[in-house]
C-alpha positions in Angstrom: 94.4 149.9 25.3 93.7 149.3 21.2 97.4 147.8 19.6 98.7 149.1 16.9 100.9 147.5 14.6 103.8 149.5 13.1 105.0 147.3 9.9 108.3 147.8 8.7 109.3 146.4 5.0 111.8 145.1 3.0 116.0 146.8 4.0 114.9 148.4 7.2 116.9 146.3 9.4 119.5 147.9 8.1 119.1 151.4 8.8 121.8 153.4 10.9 124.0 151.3 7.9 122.6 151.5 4.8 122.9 155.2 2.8 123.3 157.2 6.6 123.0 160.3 4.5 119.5 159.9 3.2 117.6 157.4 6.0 120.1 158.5 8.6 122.2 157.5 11.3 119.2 155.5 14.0 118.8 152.0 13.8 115.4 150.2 13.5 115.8 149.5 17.5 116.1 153.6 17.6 112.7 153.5 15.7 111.3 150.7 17.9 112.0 152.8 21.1 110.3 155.8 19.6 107.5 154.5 18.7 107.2 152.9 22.3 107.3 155.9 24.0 105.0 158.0 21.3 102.3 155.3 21.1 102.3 155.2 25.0 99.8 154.3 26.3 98.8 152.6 23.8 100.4 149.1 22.3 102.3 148.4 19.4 103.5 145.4 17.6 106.5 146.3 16.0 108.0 144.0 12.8 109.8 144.4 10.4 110.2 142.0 7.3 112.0 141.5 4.2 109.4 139.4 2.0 106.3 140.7 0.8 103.9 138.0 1.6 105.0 138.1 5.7 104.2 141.9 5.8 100.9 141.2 3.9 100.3 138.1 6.5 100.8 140.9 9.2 98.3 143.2 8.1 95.8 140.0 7.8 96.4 139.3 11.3 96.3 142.8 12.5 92.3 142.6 11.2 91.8 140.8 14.2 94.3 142.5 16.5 95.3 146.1 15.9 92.7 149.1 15.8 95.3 150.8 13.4 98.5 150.0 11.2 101.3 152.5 10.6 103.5 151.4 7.7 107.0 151.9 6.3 106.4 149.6 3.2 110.0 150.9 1.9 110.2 149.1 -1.5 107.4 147.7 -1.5 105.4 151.0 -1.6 106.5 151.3 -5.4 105.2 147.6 -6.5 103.2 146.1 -4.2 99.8 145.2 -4.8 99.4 142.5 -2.7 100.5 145.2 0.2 97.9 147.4 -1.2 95.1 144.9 -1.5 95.6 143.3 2.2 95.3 147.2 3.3 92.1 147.5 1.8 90.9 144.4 3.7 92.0 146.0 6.6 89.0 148.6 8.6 91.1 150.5 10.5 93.3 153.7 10.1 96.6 153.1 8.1 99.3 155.9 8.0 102.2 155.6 5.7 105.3 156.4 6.8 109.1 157.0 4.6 112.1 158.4 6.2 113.4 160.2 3.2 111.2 162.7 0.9 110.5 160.3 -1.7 109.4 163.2 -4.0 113.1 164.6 -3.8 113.9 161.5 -4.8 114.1 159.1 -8.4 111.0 159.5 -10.3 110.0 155.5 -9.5 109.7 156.6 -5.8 107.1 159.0 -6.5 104.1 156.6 -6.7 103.0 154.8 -3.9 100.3 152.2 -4.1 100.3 152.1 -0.5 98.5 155.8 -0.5 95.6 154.7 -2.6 94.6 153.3 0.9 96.4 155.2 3.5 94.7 157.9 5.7 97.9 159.7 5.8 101.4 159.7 3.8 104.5 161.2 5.9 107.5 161.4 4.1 111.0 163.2 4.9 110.8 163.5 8.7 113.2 161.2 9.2 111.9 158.8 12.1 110.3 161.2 13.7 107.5 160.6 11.0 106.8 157.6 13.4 106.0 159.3 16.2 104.0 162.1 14.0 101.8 158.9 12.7 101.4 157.2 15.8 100.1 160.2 17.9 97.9 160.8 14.5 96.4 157.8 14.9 96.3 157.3 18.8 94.2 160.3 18.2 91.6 158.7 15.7 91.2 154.6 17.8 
């Protein structure tokens, strides 16, 4: 079965504990479980990172590895180029993925330089916009 990697950036290793009342109450090992059982039977490589150039070293690798990337580039999404220019070296489908509605949200959140590549953007389904992306792209490899 095709892998896909599910990338997870910068302050996600702290949900279930970090502003409960706009990302929620699961943890990223909530999220890991989910996206287990929704990617099924398909692989995933789950990670999550705090520095910009690991998660852009991930999606390298995944070139060579995964037939699709799902991405919560939390942060990142708002500045990252780098992000957005190892994307575009990348062939396969990328879905975007943010727990709150970043458009409900401050006015910096509402541009993403992730989406100028992603085949999808869900935002504000809490983590069950994992599970939405992964059977969206289980459904495209």
């Amino acid at each position: 079965m095709p892998l896909i990697h599910v990338l997870n950036g910068p302050n996600l290793n702290l949900l279930g504990k970090r502003q409960p009342e706009i990302y929620g109450h699961a943890t990223l090992a909530d999220v890991e479980a989910l996206c287990g059982e929704a990617a099924a039977p398909h692989q995933i490589r789950f990670l999550q990172s705090n520095w910009e150039g690991q998660i852009v070293d991930w999606i390298h690798e995944a070139r060579d590895e995964a037939a699709a990337i799902v991405i919560n580039p939390a942060a990142l999404t708002h500045t990252s180029i780098a992000v957005l220019d190892a994307l575009n070296a990348f062939d396969g489908p990328v879905i975007e993925v943010h727990l709150s509605q970043v458009h409900k949200r401050e006015a910096f959140r509402h541009h993403s330089y992730v989406s100028h590549r992603a085949d999808g953007v869900i935002a504000g389904f809490g983590i069950q916009g994992y599970a939405a992306a992964l059977r969206h792209v289980a459904a495209l490899i």
